[in-house]
N, C-alpha and C positions, 0 to 999 in steps of 0.2 A: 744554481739549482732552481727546476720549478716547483711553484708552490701546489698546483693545483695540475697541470698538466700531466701527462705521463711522460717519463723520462727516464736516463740511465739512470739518473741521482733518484727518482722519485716512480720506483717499477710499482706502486700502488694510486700513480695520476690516476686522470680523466681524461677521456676524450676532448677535444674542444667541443664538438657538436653536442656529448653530452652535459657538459655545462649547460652550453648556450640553453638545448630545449628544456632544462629542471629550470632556468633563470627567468623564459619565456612561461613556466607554467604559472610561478609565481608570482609574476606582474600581473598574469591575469587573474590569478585569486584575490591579488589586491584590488584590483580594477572592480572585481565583482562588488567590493566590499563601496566603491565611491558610487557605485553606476547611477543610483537616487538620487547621489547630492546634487541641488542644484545651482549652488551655488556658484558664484563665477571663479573663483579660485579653483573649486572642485573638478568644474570644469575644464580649465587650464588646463589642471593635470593631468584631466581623462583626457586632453588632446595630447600632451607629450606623450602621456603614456601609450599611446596608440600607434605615434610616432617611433618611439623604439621598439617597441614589439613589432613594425615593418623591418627596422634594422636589424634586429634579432634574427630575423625568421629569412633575411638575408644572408646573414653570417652564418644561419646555421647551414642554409644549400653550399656558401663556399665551402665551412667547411669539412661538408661530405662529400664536396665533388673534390677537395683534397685527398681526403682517406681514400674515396674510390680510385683517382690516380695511384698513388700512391699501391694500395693494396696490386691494383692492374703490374704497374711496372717492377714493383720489386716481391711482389708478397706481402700475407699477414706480417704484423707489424713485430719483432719481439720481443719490443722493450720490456713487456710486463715479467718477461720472464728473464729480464738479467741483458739479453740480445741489443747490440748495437742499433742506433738509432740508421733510418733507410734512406736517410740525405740525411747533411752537413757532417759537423765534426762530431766525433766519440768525445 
């Protein structure tokens, strides 16, 4: 079962994309919140953190260019509504 995805077990998931951009918005509320400090640690972090939020904002374009295959080759999707998953196993 997923926890957080949508799925047969789980017809009230999420998207992955929409994780990923609520997760990307948050990083950046945080970031706002360091953006002064100048300290070297501070900064550290506002480097990693800059750093995932490229990898973020990568995973998000995959994946919608999943959904949009996906949507293209088989249709909306119908898990939410009880509907067989549009690849792999049921």
């Amino acid at each position: 079962m997923t926890h957080f995805l949508v799925s047969e077990e789980n017809p009230g998931g999420r998207k992955l994309e929409d994780i990923l951009v609520e997760l990307r918005a948050d990083i950046l509320t945080r970031c706002t919140k360091i953006s002064g400090d100048l300290r070297p640690e501070a900064l550290e972090v506002m480097a990693n953190n800059m750093a995932i939020l490229q990898h973020i904002s990568d995973a998000i374009e995959l994946a919608m260019d999943s959904t949009a295959l996906l949507d293209r080759a088989f249709g909306p999707s119908q898990t939410m509504k009880g509907g067989p998953p549009r690849i792999g196993e049921s």
